[in-house]
VOBA-1610 file (N, C-alpha, C; in pm, whole numbers, padded with zeros to 5 digits, always signed):
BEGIN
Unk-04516-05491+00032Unk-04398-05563-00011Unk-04436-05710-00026Unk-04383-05755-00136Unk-04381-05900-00149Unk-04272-05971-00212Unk-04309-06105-00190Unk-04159-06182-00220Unk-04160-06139-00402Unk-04087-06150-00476Unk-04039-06137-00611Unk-04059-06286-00694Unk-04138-06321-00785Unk-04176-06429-00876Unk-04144-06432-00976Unk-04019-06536-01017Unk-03907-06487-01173Unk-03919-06628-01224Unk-03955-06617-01310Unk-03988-06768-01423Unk-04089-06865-01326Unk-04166-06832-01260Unk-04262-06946-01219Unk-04225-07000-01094Unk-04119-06896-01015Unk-04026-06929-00893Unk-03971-06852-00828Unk-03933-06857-00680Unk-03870-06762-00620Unk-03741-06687-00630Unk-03737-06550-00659Unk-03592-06524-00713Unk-03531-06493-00599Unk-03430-06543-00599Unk-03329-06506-00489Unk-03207-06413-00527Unk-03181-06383-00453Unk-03019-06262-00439Unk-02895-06363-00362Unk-02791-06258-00319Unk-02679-06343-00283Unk-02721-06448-00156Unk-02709-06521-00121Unk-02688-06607+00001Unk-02823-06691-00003Unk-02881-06671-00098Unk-03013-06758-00145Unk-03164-06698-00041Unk-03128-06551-00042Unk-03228-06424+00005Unk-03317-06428-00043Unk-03457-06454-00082Unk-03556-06406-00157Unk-03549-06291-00181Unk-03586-06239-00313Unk-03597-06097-00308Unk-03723-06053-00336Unk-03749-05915-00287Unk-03904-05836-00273Unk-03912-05756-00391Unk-04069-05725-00396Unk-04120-05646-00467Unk-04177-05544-00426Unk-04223-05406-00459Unk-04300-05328-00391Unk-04320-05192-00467Unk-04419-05126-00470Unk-04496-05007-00557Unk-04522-05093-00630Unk-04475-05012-00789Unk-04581-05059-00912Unk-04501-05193-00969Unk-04404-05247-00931Unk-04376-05397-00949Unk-04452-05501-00902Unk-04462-05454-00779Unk-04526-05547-00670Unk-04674-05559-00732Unk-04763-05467-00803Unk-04875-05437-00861Unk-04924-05501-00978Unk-04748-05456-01026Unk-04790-05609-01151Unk-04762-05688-01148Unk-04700-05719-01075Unk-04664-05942-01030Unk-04822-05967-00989Unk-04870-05882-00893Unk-05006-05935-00840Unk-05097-05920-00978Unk-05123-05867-01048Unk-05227-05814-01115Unk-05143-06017-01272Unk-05048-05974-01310Unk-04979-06124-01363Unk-05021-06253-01315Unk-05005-06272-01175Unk-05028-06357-01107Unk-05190-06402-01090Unk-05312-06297-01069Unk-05431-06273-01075Unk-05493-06356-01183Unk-05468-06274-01311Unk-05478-06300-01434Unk-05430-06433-01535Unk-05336-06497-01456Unk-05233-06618-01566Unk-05327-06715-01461Unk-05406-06718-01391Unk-05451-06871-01347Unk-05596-06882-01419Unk-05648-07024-01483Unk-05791-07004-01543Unk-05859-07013-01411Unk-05985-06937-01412Unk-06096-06879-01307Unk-06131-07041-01217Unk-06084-07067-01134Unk-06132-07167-01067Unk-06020-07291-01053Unk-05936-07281-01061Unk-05845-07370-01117Unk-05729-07435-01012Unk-05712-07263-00932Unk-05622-07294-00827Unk-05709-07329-00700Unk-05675-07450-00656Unk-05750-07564-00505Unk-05797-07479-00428Unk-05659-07347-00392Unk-05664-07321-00249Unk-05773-07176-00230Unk-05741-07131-00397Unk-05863-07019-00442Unk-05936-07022-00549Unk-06083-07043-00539Unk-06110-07090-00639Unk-06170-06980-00678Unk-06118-06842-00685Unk-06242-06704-00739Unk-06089-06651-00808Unk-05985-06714-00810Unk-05828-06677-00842Unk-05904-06689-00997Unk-05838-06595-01084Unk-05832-06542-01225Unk-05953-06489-01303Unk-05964-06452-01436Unk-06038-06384-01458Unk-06073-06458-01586Unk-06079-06550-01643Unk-06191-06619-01749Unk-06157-06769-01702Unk-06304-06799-01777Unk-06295-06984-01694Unk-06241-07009-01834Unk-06221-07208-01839Unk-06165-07258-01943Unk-06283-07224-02078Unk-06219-07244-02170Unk-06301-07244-02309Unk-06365-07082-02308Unk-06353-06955-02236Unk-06432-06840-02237Unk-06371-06790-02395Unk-06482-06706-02429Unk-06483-06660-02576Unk-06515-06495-02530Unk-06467-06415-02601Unk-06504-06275-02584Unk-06635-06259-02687Unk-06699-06206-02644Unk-06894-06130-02691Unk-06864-06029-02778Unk-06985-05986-02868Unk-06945-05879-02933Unk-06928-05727-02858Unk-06934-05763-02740Unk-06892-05620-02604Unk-06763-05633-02567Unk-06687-05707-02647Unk-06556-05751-02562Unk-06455-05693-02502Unk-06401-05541-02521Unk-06389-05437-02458Unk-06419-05447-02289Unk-06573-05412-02302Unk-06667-05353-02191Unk-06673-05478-02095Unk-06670-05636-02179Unk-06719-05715-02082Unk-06592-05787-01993Unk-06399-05759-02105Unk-06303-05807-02048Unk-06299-05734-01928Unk-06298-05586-01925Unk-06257-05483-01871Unk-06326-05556-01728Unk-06450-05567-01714Unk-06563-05616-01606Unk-06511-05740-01554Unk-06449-05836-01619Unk-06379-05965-01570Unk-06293-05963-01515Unk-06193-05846-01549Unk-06057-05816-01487Unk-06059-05748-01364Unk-06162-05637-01373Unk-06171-05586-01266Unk-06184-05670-01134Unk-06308-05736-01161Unk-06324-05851-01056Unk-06271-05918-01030Unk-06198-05969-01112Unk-06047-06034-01041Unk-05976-06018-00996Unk-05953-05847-00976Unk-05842-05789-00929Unk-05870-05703-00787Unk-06020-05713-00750Unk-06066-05653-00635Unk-06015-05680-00532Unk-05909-05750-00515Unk-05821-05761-00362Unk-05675-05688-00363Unk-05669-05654-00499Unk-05552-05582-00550Unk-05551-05422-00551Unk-05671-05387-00515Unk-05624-05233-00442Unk-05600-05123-00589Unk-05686-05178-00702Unk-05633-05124-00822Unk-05742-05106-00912Unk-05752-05049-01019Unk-05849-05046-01133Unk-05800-05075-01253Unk-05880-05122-01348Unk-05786-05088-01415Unk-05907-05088-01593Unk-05804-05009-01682Unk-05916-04978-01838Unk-05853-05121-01941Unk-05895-05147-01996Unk-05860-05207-02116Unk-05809-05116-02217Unk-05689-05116-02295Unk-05685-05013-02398Unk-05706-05116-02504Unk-05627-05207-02511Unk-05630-05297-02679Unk-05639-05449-02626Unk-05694-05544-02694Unk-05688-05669-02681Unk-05649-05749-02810Unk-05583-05888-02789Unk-05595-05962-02866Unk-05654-06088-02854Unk-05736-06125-02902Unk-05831-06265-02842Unk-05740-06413-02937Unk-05652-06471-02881Unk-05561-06554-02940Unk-05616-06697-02912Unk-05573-06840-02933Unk-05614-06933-02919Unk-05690-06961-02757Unk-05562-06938-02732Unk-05614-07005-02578Unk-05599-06888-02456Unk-05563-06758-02500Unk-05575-06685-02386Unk-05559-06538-02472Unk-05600-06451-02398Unk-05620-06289-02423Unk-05474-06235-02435Unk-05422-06114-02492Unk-05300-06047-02450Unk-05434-05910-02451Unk-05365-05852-02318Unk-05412-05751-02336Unk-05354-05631-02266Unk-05371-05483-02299Unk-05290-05414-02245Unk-05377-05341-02173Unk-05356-05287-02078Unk-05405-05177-01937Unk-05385-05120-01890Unk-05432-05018-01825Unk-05362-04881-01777Unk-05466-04958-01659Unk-05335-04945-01575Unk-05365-04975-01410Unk-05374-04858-01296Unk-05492-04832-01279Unk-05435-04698-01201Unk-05482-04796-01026Unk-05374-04726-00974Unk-05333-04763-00824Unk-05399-04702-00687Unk-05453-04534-00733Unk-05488-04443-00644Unk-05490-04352-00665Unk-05331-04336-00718Unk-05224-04215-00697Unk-05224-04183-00825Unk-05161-04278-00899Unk-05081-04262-01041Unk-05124-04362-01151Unk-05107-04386-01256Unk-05179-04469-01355Unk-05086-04504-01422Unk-05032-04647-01429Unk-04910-04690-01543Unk-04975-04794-01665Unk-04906-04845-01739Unk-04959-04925-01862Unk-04857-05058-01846Unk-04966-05154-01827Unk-04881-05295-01817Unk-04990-05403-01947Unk-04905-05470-01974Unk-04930-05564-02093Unk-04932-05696-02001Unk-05013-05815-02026Unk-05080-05940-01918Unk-05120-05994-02061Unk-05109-06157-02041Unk-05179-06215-02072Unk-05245-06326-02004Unk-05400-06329-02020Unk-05499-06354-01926Unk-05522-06495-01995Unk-05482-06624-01936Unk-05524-06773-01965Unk-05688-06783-01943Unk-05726-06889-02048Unk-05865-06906-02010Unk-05887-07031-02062
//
């Protein structure tokens, strides 16, 4: 379980409650959260996200996002495939089938770099 992160901030319920997350929400706030910081960027973690500034995808770009993400996400208890990418100005959209353990869902991220 974790607290709930709605526009860049804590969402609260009635009486100004934080509200939680947990299963495959909680999975993709973390895996969102992972992914939207550039690789080194945040003070307090500096191994937080998965491409540094200015990164360019290779002609492996598939094989080599898939390998970036993963590693970024190794505290997250998850795997996950690349199905499609888009390599846009300043950051990736990309979609993934996240599998958890158990079960395998498809979440869409876009990865700053």
């Amino acid at each position: 379980m974790d607290i709930k992160i709605l526009n860049k901030d804590i969402a609260v319920g009635n009486g100004g409650i934080p509200l939680t997350v947990e299963g495959e929400e909680e999975l993709e706030q973390k895996i969102n959260i992972a992914l939207s910081a550039v690789k080194g960027s945040f003070i307090y973690d500096r191994s937080l996200g998965a491409l540094s500034s200015g990164f360019t995808l290779d002609e492996e770009g598939r094989t080599s996002l898939e390998s970036l993400i993963n590693e970024a996400l190794v505290n997250c208890s998850c795997s996950v495939k690349v199905k499609r990418y888009v390599d846009l100005e300043n950051s990736v959209k990309v979609v993934l089938d996240v599998f958890d353990g158990f079960r395998t869902f498809e979440t869409e991220v876009y990865i700053d770099g």
